[in-house]
LOSE-255109 format. One record per residue: residue number from 1; x, y, z of N, C-alpha, C in turn; chain; residue in one letter. Coordinates in steps of 0.1 Angstrom, whole numbers, plus 5000, padded with zeros to 4 digits. Example, Ala and Ser with C-alpha at 12.3 -4.5 7.8 and 13.67 -1.06 7.14 Angstrom:
2
{1 {5132 4943 5078} {5123 4955 5078} {5132 4967 5078} A A}
{2 {5128 4978 5071} {5137 4989 5071} {5129 5000 5079} A S}
***
This chain:
329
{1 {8565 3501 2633} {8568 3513 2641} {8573 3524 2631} A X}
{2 {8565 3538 2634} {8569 3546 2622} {8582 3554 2634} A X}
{3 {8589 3559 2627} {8599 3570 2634} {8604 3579 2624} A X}
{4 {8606 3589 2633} {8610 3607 2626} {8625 3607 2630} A X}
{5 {8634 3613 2623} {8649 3617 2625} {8650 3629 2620} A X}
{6 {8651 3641 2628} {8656 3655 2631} {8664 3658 2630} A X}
{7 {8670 3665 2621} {8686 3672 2618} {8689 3681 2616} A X}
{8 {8683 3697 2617} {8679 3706 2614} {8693 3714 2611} A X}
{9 {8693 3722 2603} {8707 3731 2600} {8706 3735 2613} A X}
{10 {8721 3737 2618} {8724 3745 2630} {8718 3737 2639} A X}
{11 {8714 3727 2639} {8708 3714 2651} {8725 3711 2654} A X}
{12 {8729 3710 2669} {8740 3700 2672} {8738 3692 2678} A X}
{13 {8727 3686 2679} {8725 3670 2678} {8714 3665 2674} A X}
{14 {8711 3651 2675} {8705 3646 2667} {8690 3643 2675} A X}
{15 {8679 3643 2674} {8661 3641 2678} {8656 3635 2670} A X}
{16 {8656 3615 2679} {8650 3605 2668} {8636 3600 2676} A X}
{17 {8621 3605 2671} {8610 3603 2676} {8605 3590 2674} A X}
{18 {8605 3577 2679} {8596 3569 2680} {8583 3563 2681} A X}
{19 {8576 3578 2684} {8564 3580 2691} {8551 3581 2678} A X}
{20 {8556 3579 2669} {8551 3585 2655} {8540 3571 2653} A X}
{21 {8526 3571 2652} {8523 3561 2650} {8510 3558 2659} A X}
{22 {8509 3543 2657} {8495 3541 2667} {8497 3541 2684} A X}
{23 {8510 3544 2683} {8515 3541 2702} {8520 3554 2704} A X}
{24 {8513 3564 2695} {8518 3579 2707} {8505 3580 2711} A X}
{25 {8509 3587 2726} {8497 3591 2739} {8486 3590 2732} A X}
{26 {8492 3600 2721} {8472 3607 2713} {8469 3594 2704} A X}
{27 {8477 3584 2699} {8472 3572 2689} {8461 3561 2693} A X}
{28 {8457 3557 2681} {8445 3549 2687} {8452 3539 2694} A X}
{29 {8462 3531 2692} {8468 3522 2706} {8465 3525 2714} A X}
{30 {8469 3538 2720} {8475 3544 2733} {8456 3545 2738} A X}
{31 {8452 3550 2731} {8436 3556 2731} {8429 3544 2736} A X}
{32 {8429 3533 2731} {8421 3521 2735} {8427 3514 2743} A X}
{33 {8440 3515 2750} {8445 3510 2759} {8438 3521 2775} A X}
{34 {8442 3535 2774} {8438 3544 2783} {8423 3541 2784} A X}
{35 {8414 3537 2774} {8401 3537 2775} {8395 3525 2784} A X}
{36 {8405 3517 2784} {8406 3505 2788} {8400 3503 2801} A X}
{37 {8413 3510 2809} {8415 3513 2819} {8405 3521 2829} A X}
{38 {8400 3533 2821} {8394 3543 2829} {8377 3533 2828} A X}
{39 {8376 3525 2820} {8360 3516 2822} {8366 3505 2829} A X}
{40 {8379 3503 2836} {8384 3487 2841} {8376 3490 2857} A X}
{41 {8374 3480 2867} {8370 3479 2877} {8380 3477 2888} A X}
{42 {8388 3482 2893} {8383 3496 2894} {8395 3503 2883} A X}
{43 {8390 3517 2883} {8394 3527 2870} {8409 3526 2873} A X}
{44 {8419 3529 2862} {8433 3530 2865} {8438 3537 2853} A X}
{45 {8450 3546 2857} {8451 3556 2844} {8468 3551 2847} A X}
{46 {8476 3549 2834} {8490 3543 2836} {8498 3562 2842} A X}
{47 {8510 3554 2848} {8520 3575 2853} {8521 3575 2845} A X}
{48 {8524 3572 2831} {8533 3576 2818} {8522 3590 2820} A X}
{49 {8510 3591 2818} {8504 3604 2818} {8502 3613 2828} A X}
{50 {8509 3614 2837} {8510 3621 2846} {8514 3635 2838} A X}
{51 {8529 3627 2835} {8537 3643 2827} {8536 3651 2815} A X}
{52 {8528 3652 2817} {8525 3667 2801} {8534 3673 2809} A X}
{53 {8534 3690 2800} {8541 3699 2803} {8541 3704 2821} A X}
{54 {8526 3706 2822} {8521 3707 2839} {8526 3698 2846} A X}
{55 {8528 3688 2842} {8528 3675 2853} {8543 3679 2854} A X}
{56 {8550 3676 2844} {8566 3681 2845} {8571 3692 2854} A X}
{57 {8568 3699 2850} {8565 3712 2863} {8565 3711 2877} A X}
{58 {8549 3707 2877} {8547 3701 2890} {8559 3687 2900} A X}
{59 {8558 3681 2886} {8569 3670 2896} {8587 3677 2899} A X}
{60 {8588 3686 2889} {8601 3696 2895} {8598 3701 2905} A X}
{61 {8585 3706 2913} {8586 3712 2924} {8586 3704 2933} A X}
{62 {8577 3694 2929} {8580 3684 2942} {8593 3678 2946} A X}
{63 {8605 3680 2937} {8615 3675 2946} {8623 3686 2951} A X}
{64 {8618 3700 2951} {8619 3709 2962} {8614 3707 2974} A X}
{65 {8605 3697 2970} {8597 3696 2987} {8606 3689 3002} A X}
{66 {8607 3697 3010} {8611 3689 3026} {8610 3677 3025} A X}
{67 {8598 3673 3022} {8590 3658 3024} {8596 3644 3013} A X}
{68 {8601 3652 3003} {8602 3643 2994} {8621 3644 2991} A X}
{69 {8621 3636 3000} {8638 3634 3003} {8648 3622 2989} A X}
{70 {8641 3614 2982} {8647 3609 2973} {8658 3618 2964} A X}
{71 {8656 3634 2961} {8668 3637 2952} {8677 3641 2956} A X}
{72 {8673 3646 2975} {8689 3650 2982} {8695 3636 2983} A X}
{73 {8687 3627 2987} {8698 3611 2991} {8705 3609 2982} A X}
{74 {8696 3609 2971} {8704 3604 2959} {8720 3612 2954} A X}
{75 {8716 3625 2951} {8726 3636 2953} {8736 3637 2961} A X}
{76 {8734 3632 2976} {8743 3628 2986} {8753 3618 2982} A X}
{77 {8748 3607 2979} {8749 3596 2971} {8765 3599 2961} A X}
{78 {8757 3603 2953} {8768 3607 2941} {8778 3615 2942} A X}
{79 {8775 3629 2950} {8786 3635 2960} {8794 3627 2965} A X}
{80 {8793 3620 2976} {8800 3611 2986} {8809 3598 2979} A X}
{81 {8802 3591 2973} {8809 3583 2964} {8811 3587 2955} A X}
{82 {8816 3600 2948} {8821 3601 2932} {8827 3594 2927} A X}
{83 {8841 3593 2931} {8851 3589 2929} {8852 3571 2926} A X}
{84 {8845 3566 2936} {8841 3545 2931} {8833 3545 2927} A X}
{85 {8827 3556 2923} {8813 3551 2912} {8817 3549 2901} A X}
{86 {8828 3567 2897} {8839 3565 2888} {8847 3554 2881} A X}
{87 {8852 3547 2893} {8863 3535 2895} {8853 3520 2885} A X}
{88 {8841 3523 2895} {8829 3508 2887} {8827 3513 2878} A X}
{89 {8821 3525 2871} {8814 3525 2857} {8826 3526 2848} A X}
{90 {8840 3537 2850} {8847 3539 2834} {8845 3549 2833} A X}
{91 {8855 3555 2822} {8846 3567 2814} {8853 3564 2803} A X}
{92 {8848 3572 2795} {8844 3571 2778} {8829 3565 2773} A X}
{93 {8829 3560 2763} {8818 3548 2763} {8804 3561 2758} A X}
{94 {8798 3552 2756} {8785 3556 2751} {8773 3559 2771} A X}
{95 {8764 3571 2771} {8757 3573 2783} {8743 3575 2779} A X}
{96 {8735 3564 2782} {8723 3560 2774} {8712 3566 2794} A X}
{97 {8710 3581 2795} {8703 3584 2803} {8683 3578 2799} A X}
{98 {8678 3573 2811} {8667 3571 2810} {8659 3580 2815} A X}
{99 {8644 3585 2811} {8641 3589 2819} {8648 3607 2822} A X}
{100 {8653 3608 2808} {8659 3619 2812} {8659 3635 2817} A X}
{101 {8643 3638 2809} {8638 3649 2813} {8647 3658 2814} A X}
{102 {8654 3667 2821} {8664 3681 2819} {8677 3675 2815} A X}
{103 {8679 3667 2816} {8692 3656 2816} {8702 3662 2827} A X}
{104 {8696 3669 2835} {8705 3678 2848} {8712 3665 2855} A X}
{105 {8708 3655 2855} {8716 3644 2868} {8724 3640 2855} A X}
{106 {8720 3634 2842} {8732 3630 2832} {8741 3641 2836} A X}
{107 {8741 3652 2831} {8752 3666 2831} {8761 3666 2842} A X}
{108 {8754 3660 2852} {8763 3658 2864} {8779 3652 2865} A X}
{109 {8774 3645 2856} {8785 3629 2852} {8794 3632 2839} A X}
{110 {8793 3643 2833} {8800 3645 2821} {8812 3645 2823} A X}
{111 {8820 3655 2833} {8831 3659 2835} {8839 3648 2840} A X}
{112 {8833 3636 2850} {8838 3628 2853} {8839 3615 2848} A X}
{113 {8828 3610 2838} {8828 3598 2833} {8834 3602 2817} A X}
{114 {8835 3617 2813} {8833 3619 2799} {8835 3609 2784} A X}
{115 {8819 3602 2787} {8813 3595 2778} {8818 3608 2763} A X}
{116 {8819 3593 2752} {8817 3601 2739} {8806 3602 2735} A X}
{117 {8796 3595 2738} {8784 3599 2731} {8773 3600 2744} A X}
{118 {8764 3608 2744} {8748 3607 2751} {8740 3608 2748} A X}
{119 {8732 3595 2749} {8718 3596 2746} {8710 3599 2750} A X}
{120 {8699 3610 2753} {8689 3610 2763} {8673 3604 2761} A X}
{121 {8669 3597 2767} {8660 3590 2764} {8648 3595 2769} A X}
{122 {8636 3597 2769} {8626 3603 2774} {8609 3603 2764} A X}
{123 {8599 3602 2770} {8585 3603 2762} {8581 3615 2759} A X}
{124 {8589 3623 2763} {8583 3638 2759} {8593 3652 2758} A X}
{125 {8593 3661 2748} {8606 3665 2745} {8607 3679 2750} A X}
{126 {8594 3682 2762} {8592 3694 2768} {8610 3701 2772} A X}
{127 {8611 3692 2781} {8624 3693 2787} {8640 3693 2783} A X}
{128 {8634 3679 2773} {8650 3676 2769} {8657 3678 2757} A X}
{129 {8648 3687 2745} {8651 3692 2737} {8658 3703 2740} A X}
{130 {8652 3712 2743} {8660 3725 2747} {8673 3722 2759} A X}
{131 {8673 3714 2766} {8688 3708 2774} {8699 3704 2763} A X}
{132 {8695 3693 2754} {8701 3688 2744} {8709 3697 2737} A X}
{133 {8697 3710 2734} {8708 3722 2724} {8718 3726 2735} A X}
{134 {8713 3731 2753} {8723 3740 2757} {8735 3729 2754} A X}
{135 {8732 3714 2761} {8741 3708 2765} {8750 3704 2754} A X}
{136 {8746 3702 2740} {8758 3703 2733} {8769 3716 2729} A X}
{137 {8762 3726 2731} {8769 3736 2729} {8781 3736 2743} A X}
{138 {8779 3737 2751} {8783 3735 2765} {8794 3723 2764} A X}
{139 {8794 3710 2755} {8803 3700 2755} {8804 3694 2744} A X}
{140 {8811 3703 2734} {8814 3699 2724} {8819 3687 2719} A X}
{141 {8825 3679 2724} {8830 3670 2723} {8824 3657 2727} A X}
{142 {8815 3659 2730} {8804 3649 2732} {8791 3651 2722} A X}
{143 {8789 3637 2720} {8779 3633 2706} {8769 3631 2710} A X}
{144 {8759 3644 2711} {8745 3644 2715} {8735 3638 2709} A X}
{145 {8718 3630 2715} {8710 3625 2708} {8701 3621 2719} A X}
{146 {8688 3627 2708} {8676 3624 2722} {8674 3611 2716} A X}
{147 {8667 3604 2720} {8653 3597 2715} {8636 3596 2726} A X}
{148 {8624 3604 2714} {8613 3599 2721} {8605 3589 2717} A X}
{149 {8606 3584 2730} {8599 3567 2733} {8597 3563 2745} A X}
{150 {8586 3556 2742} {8578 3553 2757} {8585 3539 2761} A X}
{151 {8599 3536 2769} {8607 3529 2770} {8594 3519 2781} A X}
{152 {8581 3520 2791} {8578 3516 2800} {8571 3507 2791} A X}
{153 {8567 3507 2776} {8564 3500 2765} {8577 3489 2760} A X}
{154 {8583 3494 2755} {8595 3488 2750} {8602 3495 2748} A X}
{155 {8617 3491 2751} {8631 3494 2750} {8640 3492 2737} A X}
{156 {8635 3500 2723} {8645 3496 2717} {8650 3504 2708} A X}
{157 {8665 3501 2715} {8674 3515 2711} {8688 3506 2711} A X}
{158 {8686 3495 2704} {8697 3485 2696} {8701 3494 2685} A X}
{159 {8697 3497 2679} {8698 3508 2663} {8706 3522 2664} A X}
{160 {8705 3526 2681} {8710 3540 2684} {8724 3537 2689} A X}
{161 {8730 3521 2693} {8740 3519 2697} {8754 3520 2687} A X}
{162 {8764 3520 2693} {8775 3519 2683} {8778 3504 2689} A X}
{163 {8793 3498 2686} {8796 3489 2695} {8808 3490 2707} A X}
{164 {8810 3504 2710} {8817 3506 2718} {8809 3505 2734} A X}
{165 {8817 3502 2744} {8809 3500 2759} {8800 3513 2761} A X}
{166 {8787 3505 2768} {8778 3512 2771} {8770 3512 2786} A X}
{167 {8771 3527 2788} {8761 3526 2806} {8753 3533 2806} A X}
{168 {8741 3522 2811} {8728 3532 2810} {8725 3538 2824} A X}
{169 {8722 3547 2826} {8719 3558 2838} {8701 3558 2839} A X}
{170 {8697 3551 2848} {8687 3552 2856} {8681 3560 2866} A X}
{171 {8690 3574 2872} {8682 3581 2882} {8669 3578 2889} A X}
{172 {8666 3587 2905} {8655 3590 2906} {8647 3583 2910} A X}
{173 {8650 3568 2914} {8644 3555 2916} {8630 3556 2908} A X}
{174 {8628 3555 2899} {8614 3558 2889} {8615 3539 2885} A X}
{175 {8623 3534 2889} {8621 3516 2882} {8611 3514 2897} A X}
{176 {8611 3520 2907} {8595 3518 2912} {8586 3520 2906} A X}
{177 {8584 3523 2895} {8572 3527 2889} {8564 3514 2882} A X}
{178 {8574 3500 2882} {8574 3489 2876} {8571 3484 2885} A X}
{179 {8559 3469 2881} {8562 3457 2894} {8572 3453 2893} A X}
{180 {8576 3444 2901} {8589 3440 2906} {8593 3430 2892} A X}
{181 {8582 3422 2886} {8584 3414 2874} {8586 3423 2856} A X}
{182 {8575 3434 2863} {8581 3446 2847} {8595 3446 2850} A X}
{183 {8597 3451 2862} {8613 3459 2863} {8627 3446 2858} A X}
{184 {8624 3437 2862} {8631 3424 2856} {8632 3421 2839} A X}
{185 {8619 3428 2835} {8620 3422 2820} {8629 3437 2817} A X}
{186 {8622 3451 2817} {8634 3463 2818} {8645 3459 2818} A X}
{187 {8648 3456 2829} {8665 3455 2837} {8673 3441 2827} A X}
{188 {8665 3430 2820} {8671 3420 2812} {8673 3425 2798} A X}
{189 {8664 3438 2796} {8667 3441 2781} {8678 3450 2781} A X}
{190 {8678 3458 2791} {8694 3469 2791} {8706 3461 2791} A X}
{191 {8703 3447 2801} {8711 3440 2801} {8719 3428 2791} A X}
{192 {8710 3430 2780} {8713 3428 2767} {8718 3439 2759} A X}
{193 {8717 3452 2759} {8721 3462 2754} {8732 3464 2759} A X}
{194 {8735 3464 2770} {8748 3466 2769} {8757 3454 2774} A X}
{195 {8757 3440 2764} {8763 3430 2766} {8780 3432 2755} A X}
{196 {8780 3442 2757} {8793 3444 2744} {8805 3450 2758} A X}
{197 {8799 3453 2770} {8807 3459 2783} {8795 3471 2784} A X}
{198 {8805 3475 2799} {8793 3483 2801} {8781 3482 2811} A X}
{199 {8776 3489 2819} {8762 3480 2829} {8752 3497 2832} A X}
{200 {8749 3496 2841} {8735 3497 2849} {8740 3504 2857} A X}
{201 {8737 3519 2861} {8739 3530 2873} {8724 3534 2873} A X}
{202 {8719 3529 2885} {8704 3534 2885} {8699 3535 2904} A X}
{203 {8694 3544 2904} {8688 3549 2919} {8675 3541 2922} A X}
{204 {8675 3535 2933} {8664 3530 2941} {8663 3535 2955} A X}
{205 {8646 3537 2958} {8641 3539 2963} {8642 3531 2979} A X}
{206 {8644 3527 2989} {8647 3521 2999} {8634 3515 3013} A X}
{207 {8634 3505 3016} {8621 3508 3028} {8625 3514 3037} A X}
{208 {8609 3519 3043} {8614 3526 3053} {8603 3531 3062} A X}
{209 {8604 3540 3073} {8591 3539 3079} {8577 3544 3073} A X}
{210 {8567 3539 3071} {8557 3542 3064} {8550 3557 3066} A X}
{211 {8558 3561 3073} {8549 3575 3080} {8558 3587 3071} A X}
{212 {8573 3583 3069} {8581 3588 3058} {8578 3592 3045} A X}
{213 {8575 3577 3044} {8567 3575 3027} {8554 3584 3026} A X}
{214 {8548 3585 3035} {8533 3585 3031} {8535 3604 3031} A X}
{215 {8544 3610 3041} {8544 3621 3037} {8552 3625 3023} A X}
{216 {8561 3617 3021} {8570 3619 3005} {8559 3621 2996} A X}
{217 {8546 3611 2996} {8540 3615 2985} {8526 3617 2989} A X}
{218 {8525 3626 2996} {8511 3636 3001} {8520 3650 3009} A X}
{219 {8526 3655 3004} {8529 3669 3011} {8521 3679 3018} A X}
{220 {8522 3686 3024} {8515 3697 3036} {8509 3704 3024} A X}
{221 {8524 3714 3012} {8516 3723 3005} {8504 3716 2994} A X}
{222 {8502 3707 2991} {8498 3700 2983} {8497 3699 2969} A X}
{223 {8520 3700 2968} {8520 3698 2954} {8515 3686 2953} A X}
{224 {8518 3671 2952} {8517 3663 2949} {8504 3659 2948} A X}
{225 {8492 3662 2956} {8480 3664 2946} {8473 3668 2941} A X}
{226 {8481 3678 2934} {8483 3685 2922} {8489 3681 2911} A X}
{227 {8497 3674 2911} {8507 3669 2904} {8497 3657 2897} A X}
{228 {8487 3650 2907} {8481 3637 2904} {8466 3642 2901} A X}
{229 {8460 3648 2907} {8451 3656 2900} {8450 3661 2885} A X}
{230 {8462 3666 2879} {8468 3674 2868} {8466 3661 2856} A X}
{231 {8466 3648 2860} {8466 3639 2849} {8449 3635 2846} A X}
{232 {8445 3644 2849} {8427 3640 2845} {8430 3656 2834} A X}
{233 {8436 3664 2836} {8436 3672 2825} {8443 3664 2812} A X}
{234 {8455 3661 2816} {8457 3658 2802} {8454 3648 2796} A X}
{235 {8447 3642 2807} {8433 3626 2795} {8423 3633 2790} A X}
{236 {8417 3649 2795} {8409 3655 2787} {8416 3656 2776} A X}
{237 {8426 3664 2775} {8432 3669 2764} {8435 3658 2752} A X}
{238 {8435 3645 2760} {8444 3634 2743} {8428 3634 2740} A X}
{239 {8417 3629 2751} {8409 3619 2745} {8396 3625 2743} A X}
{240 {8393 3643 2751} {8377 3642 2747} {8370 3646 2762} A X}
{241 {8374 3638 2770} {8368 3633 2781} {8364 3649 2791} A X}
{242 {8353 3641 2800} {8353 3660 2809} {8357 3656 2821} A X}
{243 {8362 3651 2824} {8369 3653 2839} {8371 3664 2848} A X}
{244 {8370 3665 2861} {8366 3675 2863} {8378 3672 2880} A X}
{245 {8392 3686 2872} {8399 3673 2886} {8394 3679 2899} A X}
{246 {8386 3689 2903} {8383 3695 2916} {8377 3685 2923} A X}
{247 {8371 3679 2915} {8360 3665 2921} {8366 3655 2925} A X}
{248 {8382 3653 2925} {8384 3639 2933} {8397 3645 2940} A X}
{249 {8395 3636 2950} {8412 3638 2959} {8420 3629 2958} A X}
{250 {8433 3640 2965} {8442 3628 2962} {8445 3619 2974} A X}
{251 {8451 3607 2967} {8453 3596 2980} {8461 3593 2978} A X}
{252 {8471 3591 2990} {8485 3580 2986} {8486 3570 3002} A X}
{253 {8488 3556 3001} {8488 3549 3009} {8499 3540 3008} A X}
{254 {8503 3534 3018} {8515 3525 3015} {8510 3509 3019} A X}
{255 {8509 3504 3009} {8509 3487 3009} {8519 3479 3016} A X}
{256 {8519 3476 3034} {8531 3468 3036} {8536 3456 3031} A X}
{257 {8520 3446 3026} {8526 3435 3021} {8530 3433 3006} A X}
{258 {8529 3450 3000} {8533 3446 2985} {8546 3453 2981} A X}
{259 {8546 3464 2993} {8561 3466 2994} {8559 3484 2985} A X}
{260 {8548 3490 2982} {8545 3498 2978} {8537 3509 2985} A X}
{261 {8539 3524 2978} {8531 3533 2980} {8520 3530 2965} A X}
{262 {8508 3531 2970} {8502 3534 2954} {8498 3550 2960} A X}
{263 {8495 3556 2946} {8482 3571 2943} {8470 3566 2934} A X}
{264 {8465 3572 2946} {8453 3570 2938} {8441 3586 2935} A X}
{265 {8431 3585 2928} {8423 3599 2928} {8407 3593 2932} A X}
{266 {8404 3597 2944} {8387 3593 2951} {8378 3605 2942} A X}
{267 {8368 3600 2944} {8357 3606 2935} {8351 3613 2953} A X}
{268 {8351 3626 2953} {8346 3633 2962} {8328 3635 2964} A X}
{269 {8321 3629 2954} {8308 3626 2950} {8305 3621 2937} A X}
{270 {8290 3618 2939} {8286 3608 2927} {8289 3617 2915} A X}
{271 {8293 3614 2903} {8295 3619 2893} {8294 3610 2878} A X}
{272 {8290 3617 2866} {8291 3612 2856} {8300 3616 2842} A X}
{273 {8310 3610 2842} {8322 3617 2832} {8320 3611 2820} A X}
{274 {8314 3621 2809} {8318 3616 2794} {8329 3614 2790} A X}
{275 {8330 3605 2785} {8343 3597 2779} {8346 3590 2764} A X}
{276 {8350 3599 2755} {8343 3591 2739} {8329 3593 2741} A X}
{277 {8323 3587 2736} {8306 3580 2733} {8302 3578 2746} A X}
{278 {8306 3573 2757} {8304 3568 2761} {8306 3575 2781} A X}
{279 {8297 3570 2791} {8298 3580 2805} {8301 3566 2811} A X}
{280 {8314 3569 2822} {8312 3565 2835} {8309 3572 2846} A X}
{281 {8301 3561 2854} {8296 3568 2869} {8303 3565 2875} A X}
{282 {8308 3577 2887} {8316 3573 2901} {8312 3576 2910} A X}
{283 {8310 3563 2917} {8301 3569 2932} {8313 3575 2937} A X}
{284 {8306 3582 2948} {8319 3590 2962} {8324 3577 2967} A X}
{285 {8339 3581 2967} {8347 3572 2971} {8352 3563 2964} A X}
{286 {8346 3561 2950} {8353 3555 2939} {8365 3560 2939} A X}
{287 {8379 3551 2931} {8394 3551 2934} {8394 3552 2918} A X}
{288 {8403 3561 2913} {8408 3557 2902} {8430 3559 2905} A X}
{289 {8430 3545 2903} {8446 3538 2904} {8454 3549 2895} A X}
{290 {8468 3556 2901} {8473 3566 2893} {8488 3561 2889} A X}
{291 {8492 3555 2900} {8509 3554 2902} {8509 3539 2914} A X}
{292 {8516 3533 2914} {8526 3524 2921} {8542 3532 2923} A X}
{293 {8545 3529 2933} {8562 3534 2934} {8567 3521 2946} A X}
{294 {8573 3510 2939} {8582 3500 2951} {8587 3500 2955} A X}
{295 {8592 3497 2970} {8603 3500 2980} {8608 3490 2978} A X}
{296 {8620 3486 2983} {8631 3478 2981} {8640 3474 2989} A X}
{297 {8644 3464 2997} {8658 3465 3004} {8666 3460 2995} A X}
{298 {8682 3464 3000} {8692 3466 2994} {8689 3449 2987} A X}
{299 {8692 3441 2993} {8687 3427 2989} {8680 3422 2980} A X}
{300 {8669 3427 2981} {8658 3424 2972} {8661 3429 2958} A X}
{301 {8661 3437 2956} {8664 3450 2943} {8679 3443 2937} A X}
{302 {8693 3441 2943} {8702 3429 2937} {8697 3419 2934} A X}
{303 {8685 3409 2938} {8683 3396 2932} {8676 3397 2922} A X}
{304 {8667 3412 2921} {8659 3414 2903} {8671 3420 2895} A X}
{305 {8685 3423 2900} {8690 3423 2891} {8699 3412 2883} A X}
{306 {8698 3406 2894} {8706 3391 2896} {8695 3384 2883} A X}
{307 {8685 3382 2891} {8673 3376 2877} {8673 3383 2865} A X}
{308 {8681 3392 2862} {8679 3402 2850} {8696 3394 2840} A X}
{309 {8703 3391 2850} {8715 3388 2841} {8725 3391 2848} A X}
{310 {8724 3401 2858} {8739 3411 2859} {8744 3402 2872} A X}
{311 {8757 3401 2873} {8762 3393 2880} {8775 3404 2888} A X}
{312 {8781 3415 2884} {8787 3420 2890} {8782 3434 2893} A X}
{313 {8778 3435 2907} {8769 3443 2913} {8783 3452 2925} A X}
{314 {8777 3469 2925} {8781 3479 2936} {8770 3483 2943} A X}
{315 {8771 3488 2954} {8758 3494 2964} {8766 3505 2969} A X}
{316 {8756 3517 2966} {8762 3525 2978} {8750 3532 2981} A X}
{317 {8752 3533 2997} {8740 3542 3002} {8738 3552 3010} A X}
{318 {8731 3561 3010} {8732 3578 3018} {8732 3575 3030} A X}
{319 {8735 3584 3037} {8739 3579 3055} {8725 3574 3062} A X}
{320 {8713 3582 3058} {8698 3573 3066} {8696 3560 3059} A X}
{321 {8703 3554 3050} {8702 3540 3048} {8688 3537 3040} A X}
{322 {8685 3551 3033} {8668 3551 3032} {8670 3551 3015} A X}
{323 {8681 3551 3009} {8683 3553 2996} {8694 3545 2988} A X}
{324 {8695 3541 2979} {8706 3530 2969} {8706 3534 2961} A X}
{325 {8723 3533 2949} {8725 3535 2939} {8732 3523 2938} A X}
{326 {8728 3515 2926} {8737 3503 2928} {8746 3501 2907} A X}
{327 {8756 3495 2907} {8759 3496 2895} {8764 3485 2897} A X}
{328 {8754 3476 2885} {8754 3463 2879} {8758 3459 2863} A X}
{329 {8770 3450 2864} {8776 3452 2848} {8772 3433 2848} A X}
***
């Protein structure tokens, strides 16, 4: 694994890129794994590519949307319980944000947990570079550090640790984004990372009536398929390909027996998309797989963390019972 370390004069903090190598988006790994996928039966493109710059964008607006209630619950959440969230996690300690993107929900927690150090973790530095500069100027006293890495690959950020206690911040229920067995191997490796003290503050997603769900991720204005649309641009952009996103819709359905919403993108007519060397045909109504997102009861989601290691578990949940924050040490 090749990696870059950023230190620029007048940098106040530090930007350690992982991504350098055959496993960034644009690398031939990445390239022949994506390639994989878009000739697999049926076609499936991983979310990691959802978020380019546009997709980022777009998924900011959507949690302006009515429909898509995950960041008020959550928000609610951390409002309402500040204070025993405070009580379970600590403060001081090292704040290893996942998934961090603006790092706006980390920033939340500064004043009240104030960790000595934060790390923000993320695959793309659209966002969280420019956060990283305000936010160290903004909190001096706190020891800023991105790192990019595609953690939905591997988690390893043993080398970024000190040995003082550490809590990693999960927001946003995005460990839906995992089967239930990825999210176990995830949740066992953090759970090794922070075996020195230290645990797991992470947002889940909740069941709930399907009619809920299915508008959370198909909205009226139609950000969201736009948002899922948007990722046939940026597989043109790594790989070549002519994708054409006007040509397929978006779909989002909820799986009751697998406990999920998937997205998917239908091919609106027959079509032939160059790809490399090489064309696939899509009849109308061909599916190409975009996203998984798992629902969870309170229950369920404690026993993968239980299977993960963590034995001393908190829950707390927004008043429609439709959302969880749980902190497992």
């Amino acid at each position: 694994m090749q990696e870059r370390t950023e230190q620029r004069p007048g940098r106040n903090y530090r930007l350690v890129d992982r991504l350098n190598g055959p496993h960034r988006l644009d690398g031939p790994a990445e390239r022949a794994t994506l390639l994989q996928g878009l000739f697999s039966d049926p076609a499936a493109i991983a979310p990691k590519y959802l978020y380019d710059a546009m997709g980022c964008a777009l998924f900011n607006a959507i949690c302006l949307l009515p429909e898509y209630y995950p960041p008020r619950a959550e928000r609610a959440i951390f409002v309402e319980h500040r204070d025993s969230i405070v009580d379970a996690v600590g403060r001081g300690g090292q704040f290893v944000d996942l998934g961090a993107g603006d790092c706006a929900k980390a920033a939340y927690w500064f004043s009240a947990l104030r960790p000595r150090r934060y790390i923000a973790v993320d695959i793309a530095t659209a966002a969280m570079e420019p956060a990283l500069a305000r936010l160290a100027t903004e909190f001096p006293h706190i020891e800023f550090s991105g790192v990019i890495t595609d953690f939905s690959r591997s988690l390893q950020l043993a080398q970024d640790l000190d040995d003082d206690r550490v809590t990693f911040f999960y927001p946003g229920s995005s460990i839906g984004n995992f089967s239930p067995n990825d999210a176990v191997e995830l949740l066992a490796t953090i759970h090794k990372l922070c075996a020195r003290g230290g645990g797991l503050l992470i947002g889940v997603d909740l069941e709930k009536d399907p009619a809920r769900l299915h508008a959370a991720y198909d909205d009226a204005l139609g950000v969201t398929a736009a948002f899922n649309r948007n990722i046939l641009n940026h597989v043109n952009a790594l790989i070549g390909s002519d994708f054409d996103p006007a040509a397929f819709t978006h779909v989002a359905r909820y799986d009751i027996q697998k406990h999920r919403i998937e997205m998917h993108l239908e091919s609106s007519l027959v079509q032939h998309v160059h790809i490399g060397n090489r064309t696939r045909e899509f009849e109308k109504g061909e599916r190409i797989h975009t996203e998984n997102s798992y629902k969870y009861s309170p229950a369920s989601f404690e026993a993968l963390l239980r299977r993960a290691g963590f034995s001393q578990i908190r829950l707390w949940q927004d008043a429609l019972r439709g959302f969880a924050v749980f902190y497992a040490a």
